[in-house]
Residue frames as qw, qx, qy, qz and C-alpha x, y, z in Angstrom:
[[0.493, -0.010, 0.869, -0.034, -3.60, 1.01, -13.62],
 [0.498, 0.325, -0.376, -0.710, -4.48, 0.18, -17.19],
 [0.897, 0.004, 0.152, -0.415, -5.84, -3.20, -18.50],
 [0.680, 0.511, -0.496, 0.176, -2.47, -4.25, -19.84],
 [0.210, -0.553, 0.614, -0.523, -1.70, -4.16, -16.13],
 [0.751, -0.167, 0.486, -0.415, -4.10, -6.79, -15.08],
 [0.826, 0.444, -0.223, -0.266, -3.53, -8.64, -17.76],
 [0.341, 0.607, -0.658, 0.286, -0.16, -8.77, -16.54],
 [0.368, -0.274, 0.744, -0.485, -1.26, -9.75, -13.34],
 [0.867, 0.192, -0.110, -0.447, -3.60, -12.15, -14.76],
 [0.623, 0.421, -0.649, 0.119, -0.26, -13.92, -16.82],
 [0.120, 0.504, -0.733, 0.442, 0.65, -14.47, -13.09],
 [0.339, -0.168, -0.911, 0.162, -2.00, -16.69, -11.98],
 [0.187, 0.094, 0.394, -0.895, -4.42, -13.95, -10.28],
 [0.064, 0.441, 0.833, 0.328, -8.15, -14.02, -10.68],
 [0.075, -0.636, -0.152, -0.753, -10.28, -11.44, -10.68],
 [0.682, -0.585, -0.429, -0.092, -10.79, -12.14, -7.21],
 [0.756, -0.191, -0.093, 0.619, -7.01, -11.94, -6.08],
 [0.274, 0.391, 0.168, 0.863, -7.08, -8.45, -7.98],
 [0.188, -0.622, -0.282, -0.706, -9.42, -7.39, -5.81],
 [0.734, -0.580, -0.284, 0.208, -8.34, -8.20, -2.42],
 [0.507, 0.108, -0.097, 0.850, -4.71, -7.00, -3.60],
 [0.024, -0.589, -0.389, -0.708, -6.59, -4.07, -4.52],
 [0.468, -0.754, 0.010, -0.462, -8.52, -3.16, -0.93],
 [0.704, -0.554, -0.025, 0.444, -5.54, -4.19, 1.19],
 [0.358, 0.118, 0.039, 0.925, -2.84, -1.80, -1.01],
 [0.214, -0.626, -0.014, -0.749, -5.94, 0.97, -0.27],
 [0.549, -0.811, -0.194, -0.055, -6.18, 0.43, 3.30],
 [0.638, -0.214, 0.079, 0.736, -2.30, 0.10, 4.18],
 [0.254, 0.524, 0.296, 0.757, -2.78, 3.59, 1.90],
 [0.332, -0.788, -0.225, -0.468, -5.50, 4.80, 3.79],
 [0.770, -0.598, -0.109, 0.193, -4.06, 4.11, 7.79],
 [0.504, 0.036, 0.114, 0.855, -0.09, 5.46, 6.20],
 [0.060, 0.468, 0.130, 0.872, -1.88, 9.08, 5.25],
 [0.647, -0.670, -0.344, -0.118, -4.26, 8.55, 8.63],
 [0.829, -0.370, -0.047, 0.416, -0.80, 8.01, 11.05],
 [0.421, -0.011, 0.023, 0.907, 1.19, 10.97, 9.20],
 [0.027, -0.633, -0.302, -0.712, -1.67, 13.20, 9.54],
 [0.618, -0.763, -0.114, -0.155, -1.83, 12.82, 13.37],
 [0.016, -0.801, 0.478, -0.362, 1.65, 12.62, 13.81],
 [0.963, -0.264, -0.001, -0.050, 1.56, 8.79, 15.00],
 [0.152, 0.610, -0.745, -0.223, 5.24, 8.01, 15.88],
 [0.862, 0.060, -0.345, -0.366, 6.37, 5.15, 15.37],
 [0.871, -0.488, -0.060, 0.001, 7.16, 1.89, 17.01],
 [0.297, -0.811, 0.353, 0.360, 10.68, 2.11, 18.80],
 [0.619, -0.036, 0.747, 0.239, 12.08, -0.72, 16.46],
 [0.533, 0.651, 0.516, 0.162, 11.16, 0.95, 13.16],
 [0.436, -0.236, -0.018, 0.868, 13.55, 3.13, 11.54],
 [0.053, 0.622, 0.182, -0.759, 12.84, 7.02, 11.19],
 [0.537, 0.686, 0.476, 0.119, 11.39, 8.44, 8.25],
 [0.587, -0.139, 0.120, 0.789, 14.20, 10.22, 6.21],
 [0.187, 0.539, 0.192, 0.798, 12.06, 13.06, 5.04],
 [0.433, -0.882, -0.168, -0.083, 11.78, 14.22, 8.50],
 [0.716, -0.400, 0.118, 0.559, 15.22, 14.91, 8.45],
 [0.491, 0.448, 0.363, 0.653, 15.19, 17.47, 6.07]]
């Protein structure tokens, strides 16, 4: 992420505020995805399979 980034996101009507919610919800949804494949969580029945377990 560089400052030309936010900027971009800026152009779109964000405020520094928006940038920083985005910001700690794309790291939790990060953090709980690397949490759930380290324990082996499956998943729900209705959710399709992850294709690099098929390799």
């Amino acid at each position: 992420m560089t400052a030309a980034d936010l900027e971009a996101l800026r152009g779109h009507g964000l405020d520094d505020r928006a940038l920083h919610d985005a910001t700690q919800v794309v790291a939790y949804f990060n953090y709980i995805n690397r949490i759930a494949d380290a324990l082996h969580v499956d998943l729900e029945p209705e959710m399709p399979s992850d294709p690099r377990a098929e390799r």
